[in-house]
Every structure is written in C-alpha cells, then in structure tokens.
N, C-alpha and C positions, 0 to 999 in steps of 0.2 A: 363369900364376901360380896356385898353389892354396893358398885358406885353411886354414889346420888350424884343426878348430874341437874344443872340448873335449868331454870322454868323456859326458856324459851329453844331447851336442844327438843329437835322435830324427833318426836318417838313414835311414828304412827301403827306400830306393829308392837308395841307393848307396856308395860308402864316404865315411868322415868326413873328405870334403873338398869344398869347392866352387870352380870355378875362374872368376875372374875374364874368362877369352877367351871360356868355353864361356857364361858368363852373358851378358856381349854380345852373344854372335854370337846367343842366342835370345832375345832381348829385340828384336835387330835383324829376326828372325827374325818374329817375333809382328807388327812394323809392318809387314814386307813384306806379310805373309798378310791381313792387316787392309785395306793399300791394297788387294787383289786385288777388294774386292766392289764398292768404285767403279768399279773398271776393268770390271767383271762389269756395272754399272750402265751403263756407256757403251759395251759389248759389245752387252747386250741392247736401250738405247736405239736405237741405229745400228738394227738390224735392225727395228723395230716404225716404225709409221707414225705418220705427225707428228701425227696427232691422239690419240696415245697414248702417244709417248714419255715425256710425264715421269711417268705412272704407272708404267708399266715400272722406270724408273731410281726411283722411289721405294718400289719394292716392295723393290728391294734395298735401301738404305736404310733401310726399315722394320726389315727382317731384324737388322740394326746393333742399332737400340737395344732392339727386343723381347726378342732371343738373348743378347744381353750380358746384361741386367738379369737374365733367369733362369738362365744359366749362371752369374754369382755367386754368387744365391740359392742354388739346391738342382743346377745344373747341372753343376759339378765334381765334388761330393759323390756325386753317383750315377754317374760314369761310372770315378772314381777314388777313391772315401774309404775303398774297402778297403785301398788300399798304406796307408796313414794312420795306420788306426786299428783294422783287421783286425775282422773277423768279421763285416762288413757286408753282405757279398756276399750275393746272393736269389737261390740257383737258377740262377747263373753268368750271371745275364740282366741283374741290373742293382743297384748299391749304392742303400746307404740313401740317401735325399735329403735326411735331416736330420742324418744324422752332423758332415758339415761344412759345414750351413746357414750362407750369408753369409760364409762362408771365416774366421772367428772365429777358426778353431783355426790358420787359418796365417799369423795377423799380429801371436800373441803374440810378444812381451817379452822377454823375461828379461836381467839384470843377470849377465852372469858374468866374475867375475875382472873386474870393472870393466868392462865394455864392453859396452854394450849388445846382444845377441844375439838372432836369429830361432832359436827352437829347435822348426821346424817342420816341418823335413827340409828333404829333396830330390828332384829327378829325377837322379841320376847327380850331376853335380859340378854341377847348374843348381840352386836355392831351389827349393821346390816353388812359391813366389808367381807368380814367372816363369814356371813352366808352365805355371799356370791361365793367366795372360796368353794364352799360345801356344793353349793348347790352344781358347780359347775364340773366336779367329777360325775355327778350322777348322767348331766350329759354325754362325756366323755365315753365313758362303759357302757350306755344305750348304744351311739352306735357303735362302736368294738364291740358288741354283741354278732349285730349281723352280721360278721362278716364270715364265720363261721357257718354260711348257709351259700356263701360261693368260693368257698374254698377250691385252691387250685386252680381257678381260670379268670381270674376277672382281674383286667389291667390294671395295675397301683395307682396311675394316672389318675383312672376314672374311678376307681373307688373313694380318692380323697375328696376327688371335684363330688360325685355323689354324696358323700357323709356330709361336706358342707350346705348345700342344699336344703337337704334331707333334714339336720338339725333342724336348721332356719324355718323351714315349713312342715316341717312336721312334731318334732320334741317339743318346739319352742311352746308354738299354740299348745300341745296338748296339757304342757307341764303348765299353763295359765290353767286352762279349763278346771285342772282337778284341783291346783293348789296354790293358784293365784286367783281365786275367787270367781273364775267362768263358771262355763256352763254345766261343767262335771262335778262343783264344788258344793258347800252347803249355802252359798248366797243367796238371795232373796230371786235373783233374777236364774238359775239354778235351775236343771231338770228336774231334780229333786223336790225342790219349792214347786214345779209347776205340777210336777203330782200327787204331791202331798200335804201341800201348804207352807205356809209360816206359823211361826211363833210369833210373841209380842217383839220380841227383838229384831224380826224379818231374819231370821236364821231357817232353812227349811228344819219344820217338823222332822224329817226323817235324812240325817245328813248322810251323804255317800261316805266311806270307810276306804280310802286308801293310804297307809300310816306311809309308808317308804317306797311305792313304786311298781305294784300291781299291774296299774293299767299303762302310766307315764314311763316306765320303762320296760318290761318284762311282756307285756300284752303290745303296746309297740314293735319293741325288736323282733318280736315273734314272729308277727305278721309282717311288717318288713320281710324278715329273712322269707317268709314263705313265697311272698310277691316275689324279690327279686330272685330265689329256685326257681320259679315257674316260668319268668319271663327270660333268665341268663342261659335255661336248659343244662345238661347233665353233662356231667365230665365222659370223656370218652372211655368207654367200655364201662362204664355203670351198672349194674345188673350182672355183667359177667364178671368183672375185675372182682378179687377181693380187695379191699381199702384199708389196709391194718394201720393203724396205730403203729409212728417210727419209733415212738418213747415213751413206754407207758411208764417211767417214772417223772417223766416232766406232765405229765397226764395229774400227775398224782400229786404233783408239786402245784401244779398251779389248784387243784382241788382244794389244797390247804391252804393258800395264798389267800384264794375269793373267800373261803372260809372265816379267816382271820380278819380281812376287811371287812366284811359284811356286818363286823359287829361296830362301824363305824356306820355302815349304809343303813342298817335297818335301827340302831339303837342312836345314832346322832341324830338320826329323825327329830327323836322325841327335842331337842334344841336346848334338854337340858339334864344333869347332874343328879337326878331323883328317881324318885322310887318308880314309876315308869319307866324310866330306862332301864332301872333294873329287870324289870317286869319284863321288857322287849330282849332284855340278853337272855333271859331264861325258856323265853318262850323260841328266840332265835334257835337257839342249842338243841331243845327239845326235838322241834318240828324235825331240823336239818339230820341228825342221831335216825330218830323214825324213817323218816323217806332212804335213808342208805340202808338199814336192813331188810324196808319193805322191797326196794330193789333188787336187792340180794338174793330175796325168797322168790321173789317173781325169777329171776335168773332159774335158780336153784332146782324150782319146779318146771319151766319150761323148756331147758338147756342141759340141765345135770349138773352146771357147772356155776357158781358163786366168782364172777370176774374184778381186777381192779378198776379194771374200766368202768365197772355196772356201778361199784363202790363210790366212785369219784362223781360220776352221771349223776346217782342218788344221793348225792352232799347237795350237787348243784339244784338238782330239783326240789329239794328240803326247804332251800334258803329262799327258790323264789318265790311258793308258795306263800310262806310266811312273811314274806317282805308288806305284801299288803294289810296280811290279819295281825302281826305281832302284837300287835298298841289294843287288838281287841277282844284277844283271847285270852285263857287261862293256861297257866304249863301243863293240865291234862289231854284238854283241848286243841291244842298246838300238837301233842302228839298224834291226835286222831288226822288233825290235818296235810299232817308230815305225810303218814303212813299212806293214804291215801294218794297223796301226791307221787309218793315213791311207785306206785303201783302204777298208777296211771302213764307216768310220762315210760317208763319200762315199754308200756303194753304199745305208748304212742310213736314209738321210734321206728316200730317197724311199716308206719302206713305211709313211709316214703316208697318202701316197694310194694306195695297194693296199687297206690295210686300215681306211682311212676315219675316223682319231681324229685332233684337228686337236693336232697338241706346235709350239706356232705356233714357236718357234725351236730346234726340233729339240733337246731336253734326250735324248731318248731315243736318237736317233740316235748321239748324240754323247756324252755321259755314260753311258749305260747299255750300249752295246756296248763303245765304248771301253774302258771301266770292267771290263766282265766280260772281255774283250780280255785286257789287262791283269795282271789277276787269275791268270785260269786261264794266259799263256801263260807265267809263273813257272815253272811243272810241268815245261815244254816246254824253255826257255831259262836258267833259273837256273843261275850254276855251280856244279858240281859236283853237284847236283840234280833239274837237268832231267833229263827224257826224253832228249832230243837232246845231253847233255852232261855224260854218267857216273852218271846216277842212273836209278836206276830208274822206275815211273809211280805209287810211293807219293807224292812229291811232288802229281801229277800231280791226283790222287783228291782230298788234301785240299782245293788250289786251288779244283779243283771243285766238292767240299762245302760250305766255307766260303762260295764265290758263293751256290751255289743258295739257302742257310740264309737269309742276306743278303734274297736277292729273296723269299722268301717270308715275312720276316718282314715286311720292307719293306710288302710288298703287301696284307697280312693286315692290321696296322694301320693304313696309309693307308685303306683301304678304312671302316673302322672309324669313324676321325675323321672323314671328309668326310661319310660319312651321318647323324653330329653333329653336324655344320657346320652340314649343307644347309639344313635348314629353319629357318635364323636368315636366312636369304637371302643366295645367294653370290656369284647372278650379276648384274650389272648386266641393265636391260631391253633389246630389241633399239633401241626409241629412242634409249635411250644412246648403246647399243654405235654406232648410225649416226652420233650427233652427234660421237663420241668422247670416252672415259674419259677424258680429261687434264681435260674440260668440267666436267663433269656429276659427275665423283670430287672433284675437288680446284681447280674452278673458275680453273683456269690453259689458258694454252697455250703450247707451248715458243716459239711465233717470232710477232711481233707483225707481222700483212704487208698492207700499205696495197691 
C-alpha cells in the first residue's frame, strides 16, 4: 500500500509516497539488526574464558547504550543530514553534526488537510524516522565488533569512552563517504567519478558496490580491532596459555543469533518489500551455508578434526563476505564467494601467531579478510560487472580503491584515538588480568561453583 502524501511534504530521498510493507519490513528490519549485538554478546562470550565472560558480553552491551545515545544526538546528522537539508557536507568525509542535532527536524508536525503529518521526508517510500532507527543498529554492532580483538584486558571505562569517540570520528565520516553521497559513494564529486567519469546525470560511470557494509562496517571494525591488538599488546601468557572457549554452546547460540538478524542487516538494506530483497536473502543463505562447509574442510584437512567452533567462525565469515556483494550477485555466484571466504578467513586466524599481536577472538581474521574479501570480489563476480562476468576490471579498481581508502582511513584514526585513550589508562593490571576481568571490572562472576 502506498500513502500519497501532499505536494509540499519535503521527500528529498524518494518520490511522494511512502509504503506501508516497505516501513514494516524496515522497522522489522532495525529489530533484527539490533538483536544481532546480543547474539554478537554470546558469540564472543562462548569463546572468552569464564573468568571473563561477562565482561566481554558487556562490552557489547555497553556499545547498545553508548552508540544509540550519540547516534541520536549528532550521529545521523553527520552520516546523513546532507540528503535533509543540503549543503552540509565537509569535504565529502563527513556532514554537519548539528544540522540535525537530536533528530528535531524529523519528528516535526504539521497539521495538513486535517491530519496530522510527518513532513520530514524519507528513505525511498520508508519515513526518514525509520531509518535513523535502522541505520543506527548498524552502528551499534560495528563497534561491539571490536571488542572481541581486546578481549580480557581492557578497562570497561575506557572501552566505552573509546567506542564513543571512535564512532563520532570514525563510523560516522565513513558511513557518509560510502552512503551518504562522499567521497566512497557514486556522487559526482566521488572517487569513483574522479576516475571514471560521469554520466549525463553526474552519477559516476562506474559506481562503487557496497549493498549492507563491506567497507562501513566489517573493513572498519577489522582494522579497528587490528590497531587497538597491536597498540593494547597481548594477554599475559599468550603463546603459551591455551585460550579455550568457556561455552561452546553459547558460541553456537550467538552463531545463530547473528545469523537470524543478518537477514534484517543485509536484506533491509535493500529499504524495501521486493524482489531484491528476495534476491539479497537467497544470496545471504547461500554464501553463509558455503563459507561454514568451506571452513569445515579447511579444518578437516589441516587438523583432522571438523570443530563447532570452525562451524560457527564459518557462518560468521559467510555473512560478512556477502554483506557488501548480496544486492550484486547471483545465488551461484554468492556460493563461489562464501566458499572462498570460508577458506580464507580459516587459513587467516592463525597469522596472529606468525606475526605475534594477540586479536583474542580473531576480529581480523574474520572481519577484516572477510570483509575486504567481499568488497573487492564484487570486481571479480558482480553481474554484469565483474571481471569474470562481462565487465571489464573498471569495476574491479574501484572495489579496490574504495577497500584500501576504508583501511587507511580506519587505521590512521584508530591509531589517533588510542594514543588519546592510553594515558587515561586502558589496560587492566596483570593481577587483574590473572584474577580475571569479570572480578576486578564489575565485581561479578558468570557461574556461582561450590
């Protein structure tokens, strides 16, 4: 069903109608993406050790209220208040953060023709209210990502005061660049436009392809987590400890958890009720199926042994893979990309101990390969675009560009905030660390054992 709504409500993001299925299905959409950081919670809880678990599950948690409270504030405003209210944009890196401070401007009023009316726009036929909804889990679970990469030692304090930051200068700009029409988008003003032109319409000829969060979340958190491994250094006895997993069936719970919301993350992308979103849940399933048995077999062959853990890891790396290519592959082609993925992030988990920086539950391996995985094999496999599928390797370059941009921006300012961090004090002491952070943080322990 679509509202007709009168000639002077402000639609700048779609035509003057909004539809009743497509608001559902992203309102549905925003709860699934919302459950995912619980599940993320009991993902990374499973895997940390029981004298640490509920720190870990509360650092997600924390991410919840910290990232919502500023994504209302100034955190939509900057990632999106250019479609809004135009001319806010800074250098294609990142909108005003006061244009639409506390979202003020999208919860007026107005009285027309008798009926009281939102005259605030939209996304396409969705309210624009509804999308800040949507849009602001996606920040939430970027960073509850990273945290998973300092598991065990890093003060709850300073992880929250970090994640707020962190968003603020880093998520925010990034999620304008790719999808608030910067410098990662298909804009005129566009990396993309700068190296391949425009069309008549000033769209770049060759638009970058990130459906749900390739680069804005998944190539982010990644390298996030990688920076702050390298600068927070290793839990004590690293190398020597083994690190097992307290619960590999909360492992396996939160596996199915992210699972089930992802078809909110990667298919409410699409902002609407149709055959694309169909398209994006088949392709989601595919890829995620693939990547867990390709895991499996990498296990199988290099171990002897098929794990749940491997199982759950390869759901996780299926989905992020495909989070960027869903909207641009086929369900054959999504399995090529899964499989692939599964392999890769498998092989990529162990060059924490080659090259000695502790990502205690593997964010790198698995987000950050994944992730660029993903990204760049768009180039490769997109229809009609790819390298391997009628297009030339102009696709191919942007892909590429657009990662590299991503990781280097990523990099440059993590790096920035942690050395702002530090000396508020980050890391818990090694006494702690031994008695365990669930104690000594937040004076709890997950299992009470006579």
């Amino acid at each position: 069903m679509v509202l007709a709504l009168p000639d002077d409500v402000f639609l700048p993001f779609g035509p003057d109608g909004l539809s009743a299925g497509d608001t559902a299905w992203v309102l549905t959409s925003a709860a699934l993406v919302l459950f995912m950081t619980p599940g993320l919670a009991f993902f990374y809880g499973g895997l940390s050790r029981q004298k640490s678990v509920l720190n870990m599950m509360m650092m997600s948690f924390g991410s919840i209220g910290v990232v919502s409270v500023i994504y209302v504030l100034w955190g939509y405003s900057m990632s999106f208040a250019s479609g809004h209210t135009g001319g806010s944009d800074i250098a294609g890196i990142f909108d005003s953060p006061v244009a639409l401070f506390g979202l003020t401007q999208l919860t007026e009023v107005r009285e027309i023709d008798g009926v009281d009316t939102f005259v605030s726009g939209g996304f396409g036929t969705v309210p624009a209210i509804v999308w800040v909804g949507f849009q602001l889990t996606f920040a939430v679970i970027t960073v509850a990502l990273i945290s998973g990469a300092v598991a065990e030692r890093m003060k709850f304090g300073t992880w929250l005061l970090f994640g707020g930051i962190w968003v603020t200068l880093v998520y925010f700009p990034l999620a304008h660049m790719v999808w608030g029409g910067g410098l990662l988008s298909a804009s005129e003003n566009g990396i993309a436009a700068k190296l391949f032109g425009v069309d008549d319409e000033g769209a770049a000829n060759v638009a970058p392809i990130d459906f749900a969060g390739g680069t804005v979340v998944h190539i982010n958190a990644g390298m996030a987590a990688l920076v702050l491994a390298l600068l927070l250094g290793k839990r004590t006895g690293f190398g020597k400890t083994a690190f097992r997993p307290h619960n590999v069936p909360f492992v396996l719970l939160g596996a199915a958890i992210l699972w089930f919301g992802w078809f909110g993350f990667n298919v409410g992308s699409e902002g609407a009720a149709d055959a694309i979103a169909g398209l994006v849940w088949v392709n989601t399933t595919a890829a995620t199926a693939a990547a867990m048995l390709a895991w499996l077999l990498v296990e199988r062959i290099r171990d002897g042994h098929a794990t749940s853990v491997g199982a759950a890891s390869g759901i996780v790396a299926g989905l992020v893979a495909i989070t960027p290519a869903c909207g641009a592959l086929n369900p054959w082609t999504s399995l090529i990309l899964g499989a692939v993925a599964g392999v890769l992030s498998a092989l990529a988990i162990g060059l924490k101990y080659k090259f000695g920086y502790d990502d205690s539950l593997d964010v790198v391996g698995v987000h950050l390969v994944a992730g660029l995985w993903g990204t760049i094999g768009i180039g490769l496999l997109a229809d009609g675009v790819g390298l391997f599928f009628g297009g030339g390797i102009q696709q191919l370059v942007v892909q590429i560009v657009i990662a590299l941009v991503a990781v280097i921006f990523t990099a440059i300012l993590t790096t920035i905030i942690a050395f702002v961090v530090k000396p508020l004090g980050w890391r818990v002491s090694k006494e702690d660390e031994d008695t365990g952070i669930d104690e000594t943080e937040h004076a709890e322990t997950a299992y009470e054992l006579a």
